[in-house]
KELO-473362 format. One line per field, with one value per residue: residue number from 1; x, y, z of N, C-alpha, C, CB in turn; residue in one letter. Coordinates in steps of 0.02 Angstrom, whole numbers, plus 50000, padded with zeros to 5 digits. Glycine has a CB too. Layout:
n: NUM|...;
n.x: X|...;
n.y: Y|...;
n.z: Z|...;
ca.x: X|...;
ca.y: Y|...;
ca.z: Z|...;
c.x: X|...;
c.y: Y|...;
c.z: Z|...;
cb.x: X|...;
cb.y: Y|...;
cb.z: Z|...;
res: A|...;
This chain:
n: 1|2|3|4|5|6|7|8|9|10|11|12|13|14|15|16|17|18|19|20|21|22|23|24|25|26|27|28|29|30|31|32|33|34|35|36|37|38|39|40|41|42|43|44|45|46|47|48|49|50|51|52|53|54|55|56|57|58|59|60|61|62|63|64|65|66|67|68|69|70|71|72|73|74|75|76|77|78|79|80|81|82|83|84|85|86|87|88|89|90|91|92|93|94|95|96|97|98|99|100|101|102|103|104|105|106|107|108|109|110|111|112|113|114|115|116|117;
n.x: 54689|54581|54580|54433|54350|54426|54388|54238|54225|54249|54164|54051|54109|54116|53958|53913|53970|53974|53976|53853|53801|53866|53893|53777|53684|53597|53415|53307|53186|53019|52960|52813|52714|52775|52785|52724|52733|52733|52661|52781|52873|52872|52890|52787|52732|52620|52557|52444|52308|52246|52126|52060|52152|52267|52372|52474|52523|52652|52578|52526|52461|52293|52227|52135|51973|51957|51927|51972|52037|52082|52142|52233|52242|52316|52445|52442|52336|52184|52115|52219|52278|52249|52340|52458|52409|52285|52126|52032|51872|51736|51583|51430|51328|51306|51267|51340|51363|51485|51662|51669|51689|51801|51819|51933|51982|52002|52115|52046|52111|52009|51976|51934|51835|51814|51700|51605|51540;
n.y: 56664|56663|56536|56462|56445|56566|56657|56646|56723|56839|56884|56879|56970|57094|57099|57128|57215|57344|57496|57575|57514|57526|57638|57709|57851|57958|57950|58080|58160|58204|58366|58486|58505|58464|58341|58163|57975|57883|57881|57857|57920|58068|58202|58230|58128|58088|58079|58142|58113|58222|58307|58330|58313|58173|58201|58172|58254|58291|58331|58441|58352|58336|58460|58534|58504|58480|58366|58207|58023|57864|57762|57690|57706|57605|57662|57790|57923|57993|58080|58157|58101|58132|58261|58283|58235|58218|58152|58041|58038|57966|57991|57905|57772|57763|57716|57673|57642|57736|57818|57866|57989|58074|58199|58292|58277|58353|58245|58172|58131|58029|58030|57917|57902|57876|57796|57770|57669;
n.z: 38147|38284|38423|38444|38579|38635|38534|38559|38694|38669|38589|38653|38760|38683|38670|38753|38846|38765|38655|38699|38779|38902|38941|38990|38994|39124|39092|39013|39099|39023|39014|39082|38949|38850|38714|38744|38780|38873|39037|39123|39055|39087|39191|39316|39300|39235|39074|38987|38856|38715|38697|38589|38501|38438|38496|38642|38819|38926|39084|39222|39382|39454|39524|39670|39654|39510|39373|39367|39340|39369|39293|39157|39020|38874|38913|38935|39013|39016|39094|39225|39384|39554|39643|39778|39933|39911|39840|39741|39699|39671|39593|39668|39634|39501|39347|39181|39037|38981|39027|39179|39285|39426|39535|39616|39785|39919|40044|40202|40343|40438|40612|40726|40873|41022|41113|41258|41367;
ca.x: 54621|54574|54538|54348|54343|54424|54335|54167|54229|54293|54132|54022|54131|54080|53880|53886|53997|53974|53984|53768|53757|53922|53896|53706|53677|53514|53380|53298|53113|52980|52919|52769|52706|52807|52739|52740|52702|52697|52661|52844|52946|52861|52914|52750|52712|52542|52546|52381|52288|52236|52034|52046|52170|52299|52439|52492|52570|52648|52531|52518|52426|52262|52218|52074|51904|51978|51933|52013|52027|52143|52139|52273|52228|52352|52500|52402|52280|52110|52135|52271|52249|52249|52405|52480|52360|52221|52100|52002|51815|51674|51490|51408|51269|51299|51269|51325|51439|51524|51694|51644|51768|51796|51817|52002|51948|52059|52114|52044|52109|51951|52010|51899|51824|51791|51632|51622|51453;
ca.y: 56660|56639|56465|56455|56474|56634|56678|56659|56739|56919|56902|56903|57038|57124|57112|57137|57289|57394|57581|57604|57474|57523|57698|57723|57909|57958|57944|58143|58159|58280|58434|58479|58539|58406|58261|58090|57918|57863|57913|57867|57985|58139|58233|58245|58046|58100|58078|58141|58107|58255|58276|58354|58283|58111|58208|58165|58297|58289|58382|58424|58310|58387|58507|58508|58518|58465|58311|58146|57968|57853|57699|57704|57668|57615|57694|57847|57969|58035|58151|58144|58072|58200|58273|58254|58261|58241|58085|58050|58012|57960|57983|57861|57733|57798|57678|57682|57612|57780|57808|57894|58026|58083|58243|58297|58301|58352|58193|58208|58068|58007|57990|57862|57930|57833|57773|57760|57615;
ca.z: 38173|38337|38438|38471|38656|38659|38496|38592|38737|38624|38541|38726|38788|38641|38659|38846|38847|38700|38698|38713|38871|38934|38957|38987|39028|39146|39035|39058|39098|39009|39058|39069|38877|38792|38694|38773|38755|38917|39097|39158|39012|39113|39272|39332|39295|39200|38985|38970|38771|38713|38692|38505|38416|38456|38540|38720|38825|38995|39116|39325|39413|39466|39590|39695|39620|39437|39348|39401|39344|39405|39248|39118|38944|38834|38953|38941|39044|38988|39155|39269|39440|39606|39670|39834|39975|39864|39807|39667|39725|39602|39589|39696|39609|39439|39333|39144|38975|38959|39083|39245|39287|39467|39563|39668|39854|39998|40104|40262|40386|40499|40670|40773|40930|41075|41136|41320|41378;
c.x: 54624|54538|54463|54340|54349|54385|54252|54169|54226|54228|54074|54020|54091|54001|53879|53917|54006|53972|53910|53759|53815|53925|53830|53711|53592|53465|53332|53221|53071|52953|52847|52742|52724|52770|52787|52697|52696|52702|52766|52905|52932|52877|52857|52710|52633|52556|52471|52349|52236|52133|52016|52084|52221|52349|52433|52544|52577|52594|52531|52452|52359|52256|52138|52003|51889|51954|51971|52021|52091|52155|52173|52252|52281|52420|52465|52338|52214|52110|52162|52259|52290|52331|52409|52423|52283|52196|52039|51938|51757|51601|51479|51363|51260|51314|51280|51381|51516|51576|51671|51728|51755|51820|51880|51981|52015|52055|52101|52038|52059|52000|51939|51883|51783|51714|51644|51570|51461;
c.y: 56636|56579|56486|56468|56534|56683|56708|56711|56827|56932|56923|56957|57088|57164|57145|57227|57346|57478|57590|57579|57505|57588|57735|57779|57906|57978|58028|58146|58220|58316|58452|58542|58487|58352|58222|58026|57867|57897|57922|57919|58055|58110|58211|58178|58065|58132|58082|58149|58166|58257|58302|58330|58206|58131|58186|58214|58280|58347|58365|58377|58366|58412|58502|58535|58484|58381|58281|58063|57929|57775|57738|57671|57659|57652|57789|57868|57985|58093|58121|58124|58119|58189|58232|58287|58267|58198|58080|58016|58020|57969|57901|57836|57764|57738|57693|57652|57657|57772|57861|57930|58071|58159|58245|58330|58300|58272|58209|58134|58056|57978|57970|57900|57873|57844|57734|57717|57633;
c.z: 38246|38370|38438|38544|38654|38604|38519|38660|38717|38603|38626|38769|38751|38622|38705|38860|38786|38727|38738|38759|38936|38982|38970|39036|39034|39112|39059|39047|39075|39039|39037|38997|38850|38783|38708|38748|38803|38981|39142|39113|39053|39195|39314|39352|39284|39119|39006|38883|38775|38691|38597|38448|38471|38489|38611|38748|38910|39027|39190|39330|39426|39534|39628|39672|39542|39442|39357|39361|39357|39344|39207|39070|38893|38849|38951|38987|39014|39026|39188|39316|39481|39633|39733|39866|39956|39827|39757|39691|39652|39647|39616|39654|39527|39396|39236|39086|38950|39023|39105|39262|39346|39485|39619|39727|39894|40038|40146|40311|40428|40553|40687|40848|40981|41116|41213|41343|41452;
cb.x: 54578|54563|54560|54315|54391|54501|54331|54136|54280|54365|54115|54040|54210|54089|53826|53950|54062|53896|53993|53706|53763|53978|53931|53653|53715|53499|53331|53344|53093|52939|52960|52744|52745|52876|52708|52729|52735|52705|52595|52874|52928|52771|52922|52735|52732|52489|52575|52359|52246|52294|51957|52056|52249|52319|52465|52522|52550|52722|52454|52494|52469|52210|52231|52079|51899|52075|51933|51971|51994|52131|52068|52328|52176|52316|52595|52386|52304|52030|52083|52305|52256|52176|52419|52556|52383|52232|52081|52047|51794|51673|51450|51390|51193|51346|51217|51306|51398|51488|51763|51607|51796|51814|51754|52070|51880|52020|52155|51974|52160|51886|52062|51957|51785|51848|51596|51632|51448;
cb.y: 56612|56676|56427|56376|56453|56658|56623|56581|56700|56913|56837|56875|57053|57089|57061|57056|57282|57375|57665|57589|57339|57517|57725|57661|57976|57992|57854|58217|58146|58285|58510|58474|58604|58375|58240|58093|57895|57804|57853|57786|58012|58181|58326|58288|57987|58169|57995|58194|58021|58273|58344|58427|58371|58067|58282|58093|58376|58297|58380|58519|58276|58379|58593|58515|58600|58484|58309|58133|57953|57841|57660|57698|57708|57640|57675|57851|58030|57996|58195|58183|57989|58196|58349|58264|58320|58291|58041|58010|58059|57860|57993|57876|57748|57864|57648|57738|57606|57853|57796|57820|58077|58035|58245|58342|58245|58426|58164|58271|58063|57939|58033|57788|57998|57839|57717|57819|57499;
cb.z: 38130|38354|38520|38460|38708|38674|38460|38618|38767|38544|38461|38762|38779|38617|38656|38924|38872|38647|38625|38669|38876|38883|38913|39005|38985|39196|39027|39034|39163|38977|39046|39134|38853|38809|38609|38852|38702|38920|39146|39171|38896|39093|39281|39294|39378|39254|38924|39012|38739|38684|38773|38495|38338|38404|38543|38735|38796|39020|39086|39390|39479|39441|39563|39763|39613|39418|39307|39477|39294|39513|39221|39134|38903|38796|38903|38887|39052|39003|39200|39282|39452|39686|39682|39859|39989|39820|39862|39593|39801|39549|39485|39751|39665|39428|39372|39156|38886|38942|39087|39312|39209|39487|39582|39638|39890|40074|40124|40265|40423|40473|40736|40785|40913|41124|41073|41357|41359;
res: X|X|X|X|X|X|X|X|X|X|X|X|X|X|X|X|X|X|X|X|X|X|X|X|X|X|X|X|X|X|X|X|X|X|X|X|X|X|X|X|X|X|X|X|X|X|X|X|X|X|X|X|X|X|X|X|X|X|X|X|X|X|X|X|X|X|X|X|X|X|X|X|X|X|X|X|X|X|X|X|X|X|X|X|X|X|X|X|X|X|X|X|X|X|X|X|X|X|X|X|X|X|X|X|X|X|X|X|X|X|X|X|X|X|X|X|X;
């Protein structure tokens, strides 16, 4: 049997380097169709919950005009939040208990224009 020191030491090695930590291959991200369970397992970084039944499927981000919200429920979507170049704007003064779900608008940087007195 072995002393205790190196006992503890064989057994440490053991936890720390095992085959599953030792060798951790890149974990591979879903495509879009596949069921998910949260936003970071997909390519696309949008698990959206399906509106008819409990599945979650990866899905593109949206495009411009498409439904928007940008709150994660539960690591999940209701609708995806706007691509690149492209922001998620709500209804102004809308007041109500249900969630409010926004509209994918083109960014459009405001430049500042000078005012001369």
């Amino acid at each position: 049997m072995m002393p205790r020191p190196q006992l503890l030491f064989f057994l440490s090695f053991l936890l720390l380097f095992n085959r599953s930590s030792f060798f951790l291959a890149p974990k591979k991200l879903l495509e879009n169709g596949e069921i998910c369970t949260t936003n970071q397992k997909c390519k696309s970084g949008c698990c959206r919950k399906g509106e008819e039944n409990c599945e979650s499927h990866c899905t593109t981000k949206g495009s411009e005009g498409s439904k928007c919200h940008t709150e994660i429920f539960f690591g999940l979507y209701n609708e995806c939040p706007c691509g690149s170049n492209l922001t998620c704007v709500f209804p102004k003064n809308q007041k109500t208990f249900k969630l409010i779900y926004g509209s994918c608008e083109k960014y459009v940087k405001k430049t500042h224009t000078r005012t001369w007195f």
